[in-house]
TIVO-434367 format. One record per residue: residue number from 1; residue in one letter; x, z negated, y negated of N, C-alpha, C in turn. Coordinates in nm, 3 decimals, padded with zeros to 5 digits. Layout:
+-----+-----+---------+---------+---------+---------+---------+---------+---------+---------+---------+
!   n ! res !     n_u !     n_w !     n_v !    ca_u !    ca_w !    ca_v !     c_u !     c_w !     c_v !
+-----+-----+---------+---------+---------+---------+---------+---------+---------+---------+---------+
! NUM !   A !       X !       Z !       Y !       X !       Z !       Y !       X !       Z !       Y !
...
+-----+-----+---------+---------+---------+---------+---------+---------+---------+---------+---------+
***
This chain:
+-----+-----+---------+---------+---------+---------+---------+---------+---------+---------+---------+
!   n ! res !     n_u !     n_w !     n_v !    ca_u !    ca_w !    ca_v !     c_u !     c_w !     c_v !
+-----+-----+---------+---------+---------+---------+---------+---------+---------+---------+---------+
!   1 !   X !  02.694 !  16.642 !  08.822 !  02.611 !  16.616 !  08.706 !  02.563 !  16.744 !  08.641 !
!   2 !   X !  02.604 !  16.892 !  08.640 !  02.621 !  16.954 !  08.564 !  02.733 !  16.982 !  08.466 !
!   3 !   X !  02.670 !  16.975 !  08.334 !  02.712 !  17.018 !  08.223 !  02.902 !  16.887 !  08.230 !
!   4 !   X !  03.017 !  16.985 !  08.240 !  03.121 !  16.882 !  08.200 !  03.219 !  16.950 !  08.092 !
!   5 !   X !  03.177 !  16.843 !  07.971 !  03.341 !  16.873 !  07.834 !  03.463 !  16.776 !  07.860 !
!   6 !   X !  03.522 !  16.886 !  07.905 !  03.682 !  16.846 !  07.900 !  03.690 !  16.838 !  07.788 !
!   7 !   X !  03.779 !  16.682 !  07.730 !  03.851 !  16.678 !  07.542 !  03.892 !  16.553 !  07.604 !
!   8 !   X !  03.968 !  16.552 !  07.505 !  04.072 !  16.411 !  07.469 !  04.070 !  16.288 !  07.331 !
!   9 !   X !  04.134 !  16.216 !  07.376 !  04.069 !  16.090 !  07.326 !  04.222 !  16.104 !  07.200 !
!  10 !   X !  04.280 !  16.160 !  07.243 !  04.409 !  16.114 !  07.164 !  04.481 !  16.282 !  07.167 !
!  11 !   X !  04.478 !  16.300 !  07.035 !  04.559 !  16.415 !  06.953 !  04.533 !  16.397 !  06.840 !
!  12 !   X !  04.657 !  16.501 !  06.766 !  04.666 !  16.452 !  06.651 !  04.613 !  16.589 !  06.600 !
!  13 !   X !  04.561 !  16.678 !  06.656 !  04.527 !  16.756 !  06.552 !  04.321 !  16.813 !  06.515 !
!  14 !   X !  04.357 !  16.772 !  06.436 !  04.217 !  16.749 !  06.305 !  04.105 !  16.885 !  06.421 !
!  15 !   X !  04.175 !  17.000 !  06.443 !  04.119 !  17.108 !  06.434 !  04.039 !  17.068 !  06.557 !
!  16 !   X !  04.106 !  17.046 !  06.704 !  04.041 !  16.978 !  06.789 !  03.938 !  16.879 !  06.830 !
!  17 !   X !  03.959 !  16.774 !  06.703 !  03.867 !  16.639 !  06.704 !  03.764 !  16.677 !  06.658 !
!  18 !   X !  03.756 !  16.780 !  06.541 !  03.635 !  16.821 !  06.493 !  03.560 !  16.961 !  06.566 !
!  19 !   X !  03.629 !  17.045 !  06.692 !  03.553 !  17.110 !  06.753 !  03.497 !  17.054 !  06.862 !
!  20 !   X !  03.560 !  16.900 !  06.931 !  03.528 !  16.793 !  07.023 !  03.410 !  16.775 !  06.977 !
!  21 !   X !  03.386 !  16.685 !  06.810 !  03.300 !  16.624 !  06.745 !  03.127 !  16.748 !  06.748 !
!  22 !   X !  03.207 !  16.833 !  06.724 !  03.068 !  16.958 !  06.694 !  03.008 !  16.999 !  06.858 !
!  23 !   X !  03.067 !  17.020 !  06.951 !  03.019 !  17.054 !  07.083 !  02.915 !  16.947 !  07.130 !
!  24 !   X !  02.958 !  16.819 !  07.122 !  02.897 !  16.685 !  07.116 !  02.791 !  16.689 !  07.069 !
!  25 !   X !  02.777 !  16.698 !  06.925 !  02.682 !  16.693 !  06.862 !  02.549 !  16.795 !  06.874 !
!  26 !   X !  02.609 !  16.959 !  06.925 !  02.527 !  17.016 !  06.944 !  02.444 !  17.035 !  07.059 !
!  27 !   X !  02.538 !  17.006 !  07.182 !  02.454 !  16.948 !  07.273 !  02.346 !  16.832 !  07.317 !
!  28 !   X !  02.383 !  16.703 !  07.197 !  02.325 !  16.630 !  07.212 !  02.171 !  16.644 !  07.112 !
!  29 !   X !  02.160 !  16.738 !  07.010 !  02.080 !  16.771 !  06.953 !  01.969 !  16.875 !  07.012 !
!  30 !   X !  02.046 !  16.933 !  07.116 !  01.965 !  17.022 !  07.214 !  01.912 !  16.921 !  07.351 !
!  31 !   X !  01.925 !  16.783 !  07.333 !  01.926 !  16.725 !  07.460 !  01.931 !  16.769 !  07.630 !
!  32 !   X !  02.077 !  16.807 !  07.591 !  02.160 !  16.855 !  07.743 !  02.249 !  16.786 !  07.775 !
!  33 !   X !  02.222 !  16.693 !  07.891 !  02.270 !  16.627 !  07.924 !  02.422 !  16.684 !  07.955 !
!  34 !   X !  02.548 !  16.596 !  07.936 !  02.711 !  16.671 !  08.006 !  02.776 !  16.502 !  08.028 !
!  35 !   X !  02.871 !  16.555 !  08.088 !  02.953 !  16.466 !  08.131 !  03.132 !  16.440 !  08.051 !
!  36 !   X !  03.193 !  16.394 !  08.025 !  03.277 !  16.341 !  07.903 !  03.346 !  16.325 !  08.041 !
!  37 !   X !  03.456 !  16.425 !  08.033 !  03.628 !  16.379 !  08.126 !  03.720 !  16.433 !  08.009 !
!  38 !   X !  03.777 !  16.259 !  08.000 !  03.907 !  16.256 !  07.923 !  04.061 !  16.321 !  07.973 !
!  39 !   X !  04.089 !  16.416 !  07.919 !  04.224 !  16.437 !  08.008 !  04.347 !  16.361 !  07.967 !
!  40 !   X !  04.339 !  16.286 !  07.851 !  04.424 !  16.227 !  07.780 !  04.486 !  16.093 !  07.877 !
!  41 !   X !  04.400 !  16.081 !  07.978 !  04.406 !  15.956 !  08.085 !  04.477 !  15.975 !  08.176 !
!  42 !   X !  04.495 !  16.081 !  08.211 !  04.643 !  16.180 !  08.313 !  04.599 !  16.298 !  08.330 !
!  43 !   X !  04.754 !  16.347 !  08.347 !  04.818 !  16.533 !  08.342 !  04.716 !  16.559 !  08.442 !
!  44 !   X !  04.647 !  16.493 !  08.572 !  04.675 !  16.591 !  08.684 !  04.477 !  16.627 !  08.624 !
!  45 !   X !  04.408 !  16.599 !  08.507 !  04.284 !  16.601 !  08.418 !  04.282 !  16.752 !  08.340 !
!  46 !   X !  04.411 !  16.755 !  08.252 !  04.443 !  16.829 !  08.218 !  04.513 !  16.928 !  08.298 !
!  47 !   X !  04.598 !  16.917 !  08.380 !  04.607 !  17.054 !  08.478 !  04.471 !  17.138 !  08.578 !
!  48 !   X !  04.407 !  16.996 !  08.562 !  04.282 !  17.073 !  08.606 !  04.174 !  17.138 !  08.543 !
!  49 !   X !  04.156 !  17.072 !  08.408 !  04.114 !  17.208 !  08.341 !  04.130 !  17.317 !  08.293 !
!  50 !   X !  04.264 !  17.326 !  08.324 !  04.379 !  17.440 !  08.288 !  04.356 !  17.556 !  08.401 !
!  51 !   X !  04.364 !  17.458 !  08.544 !  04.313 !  17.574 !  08.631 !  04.173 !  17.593 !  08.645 !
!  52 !   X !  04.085 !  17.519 !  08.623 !  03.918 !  17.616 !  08.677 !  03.920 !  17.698 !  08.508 !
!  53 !   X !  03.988 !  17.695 !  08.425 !  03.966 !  17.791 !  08.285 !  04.023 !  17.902 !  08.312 !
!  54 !   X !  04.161 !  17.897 !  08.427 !  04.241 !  17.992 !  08.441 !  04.294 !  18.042 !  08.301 !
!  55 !   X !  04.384 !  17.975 !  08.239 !  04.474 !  17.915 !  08.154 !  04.519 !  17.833 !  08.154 !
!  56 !   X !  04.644 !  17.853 !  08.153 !  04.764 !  17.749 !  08.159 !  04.782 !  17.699 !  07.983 !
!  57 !   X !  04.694 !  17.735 !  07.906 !  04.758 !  17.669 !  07.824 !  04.615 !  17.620 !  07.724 !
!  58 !   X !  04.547 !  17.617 !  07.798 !  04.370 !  17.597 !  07.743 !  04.408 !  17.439 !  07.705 !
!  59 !   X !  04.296 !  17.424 !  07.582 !  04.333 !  17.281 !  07.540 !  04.176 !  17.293 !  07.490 !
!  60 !   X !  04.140 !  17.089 !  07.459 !  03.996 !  17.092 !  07.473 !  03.918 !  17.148 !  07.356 !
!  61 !   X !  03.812 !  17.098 !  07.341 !  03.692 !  17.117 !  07.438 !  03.728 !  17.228 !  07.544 !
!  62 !   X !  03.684 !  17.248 !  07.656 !  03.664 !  17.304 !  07.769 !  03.514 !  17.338 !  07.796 !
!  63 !   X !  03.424 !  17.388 !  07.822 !  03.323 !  17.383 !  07.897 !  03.275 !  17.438 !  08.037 !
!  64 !   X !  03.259 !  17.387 !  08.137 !  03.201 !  17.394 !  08.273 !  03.056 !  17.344 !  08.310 !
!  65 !   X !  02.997 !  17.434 !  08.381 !  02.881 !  17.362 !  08.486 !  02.898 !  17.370 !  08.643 !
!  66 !   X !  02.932 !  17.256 !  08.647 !  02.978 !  17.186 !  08.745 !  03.160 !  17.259 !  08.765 !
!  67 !   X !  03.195 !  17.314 !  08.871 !  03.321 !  17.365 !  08.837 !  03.320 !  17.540 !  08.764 !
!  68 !   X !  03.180 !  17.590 !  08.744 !  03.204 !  17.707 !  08.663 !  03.240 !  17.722 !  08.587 !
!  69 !   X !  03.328 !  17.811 !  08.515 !  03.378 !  17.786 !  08.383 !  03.309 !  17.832 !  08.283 !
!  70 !   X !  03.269 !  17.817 !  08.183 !  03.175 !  17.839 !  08.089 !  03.221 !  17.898 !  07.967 !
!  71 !   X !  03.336 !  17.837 !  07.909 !  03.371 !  17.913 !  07.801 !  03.466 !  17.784 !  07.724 !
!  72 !   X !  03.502 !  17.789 !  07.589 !  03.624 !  17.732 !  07.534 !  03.528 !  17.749 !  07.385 !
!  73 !   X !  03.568 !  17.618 !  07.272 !  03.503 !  17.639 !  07.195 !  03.480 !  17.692 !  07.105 !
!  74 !   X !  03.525 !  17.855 !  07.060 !  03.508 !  17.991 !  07.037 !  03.384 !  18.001 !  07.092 !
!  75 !   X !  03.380 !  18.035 !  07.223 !  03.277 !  18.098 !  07.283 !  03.118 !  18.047 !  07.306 !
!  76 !   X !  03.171 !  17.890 !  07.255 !  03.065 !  17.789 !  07.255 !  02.967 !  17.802 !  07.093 !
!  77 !   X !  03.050 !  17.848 !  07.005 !  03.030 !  17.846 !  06.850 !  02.944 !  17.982 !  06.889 !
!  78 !   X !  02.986 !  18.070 !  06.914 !  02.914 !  18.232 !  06.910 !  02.786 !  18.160 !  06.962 !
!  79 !   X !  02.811 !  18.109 !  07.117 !  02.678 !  18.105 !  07.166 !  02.580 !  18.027 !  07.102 !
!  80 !   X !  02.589 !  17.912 !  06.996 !  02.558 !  17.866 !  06.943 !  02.482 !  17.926 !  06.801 !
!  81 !   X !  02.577 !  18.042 !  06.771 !  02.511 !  18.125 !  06.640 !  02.399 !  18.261 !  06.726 !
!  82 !   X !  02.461 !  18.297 !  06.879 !  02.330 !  18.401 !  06.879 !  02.237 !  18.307 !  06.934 !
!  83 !   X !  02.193 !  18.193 !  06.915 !  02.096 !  18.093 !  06.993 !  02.103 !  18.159 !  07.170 !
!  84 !   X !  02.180 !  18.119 !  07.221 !  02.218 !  18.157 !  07.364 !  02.324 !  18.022 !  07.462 !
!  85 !   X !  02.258 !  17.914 !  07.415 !  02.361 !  17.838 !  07.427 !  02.361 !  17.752 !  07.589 !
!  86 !   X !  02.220 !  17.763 !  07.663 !  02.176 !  17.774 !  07.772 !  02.203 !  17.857 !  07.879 !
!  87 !   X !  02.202 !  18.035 !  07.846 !  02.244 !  18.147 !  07.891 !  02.420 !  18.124 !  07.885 !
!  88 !   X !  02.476 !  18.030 !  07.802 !  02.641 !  18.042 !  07.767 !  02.659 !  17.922 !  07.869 !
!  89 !   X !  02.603 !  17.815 !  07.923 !  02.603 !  17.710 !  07.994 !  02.598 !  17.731 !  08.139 !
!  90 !   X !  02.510 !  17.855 !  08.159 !  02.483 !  17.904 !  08.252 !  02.365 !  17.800 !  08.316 !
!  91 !   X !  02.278 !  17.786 !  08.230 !  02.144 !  17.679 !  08.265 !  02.050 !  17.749 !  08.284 !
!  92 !   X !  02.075 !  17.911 !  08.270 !  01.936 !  17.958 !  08.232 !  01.932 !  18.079 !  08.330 !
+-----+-----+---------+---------+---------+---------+---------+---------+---------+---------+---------+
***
């Protein structure tokens, strides 16, 4: 498909749901299409975004195109403030 956000359907912490909620939103306001894999559905989801991030301890959002790794949502926020968010996707 392209564009895939690793996040989860189920955690309890606020800080996550609302950097899930904002990646979402900003992609969908840029109409770029991505693909939604829940890792919350099994480990072997989450061990796998653990390894194409190369971090063992990466938690979501995630971002990839296709299995490239793209960045974590730090890196998604920057790219988002230098308007580079295509070049950060690796679309461009």
């Amino acid at each position: 498909m392209g564009i895939r956000l690793y996040y989860t359907t189920v955690t309890a912490s606020r800080t996550v749901k609302s950097q899930q909620a904002e990646v979402i939103r900003i992609l969908e306001s840029k109409s770029i299409q991505y693909e939604l894999i829940d890792i919350s559905v099994g480990g072997e989801l989450r061990d796998e975004m653990r390894s194409k991030a190369g971090d063992p301890t990466a938690v979501p959002p995630q971002l990839f195109n296709e299995d490239l790794y793209c960045g974590n949502y730090e890196m998604f926020s920057d790219a988002v403030e230098e308007d580079t968010v295509k070049q950060f996707l690796k679309m461009a």
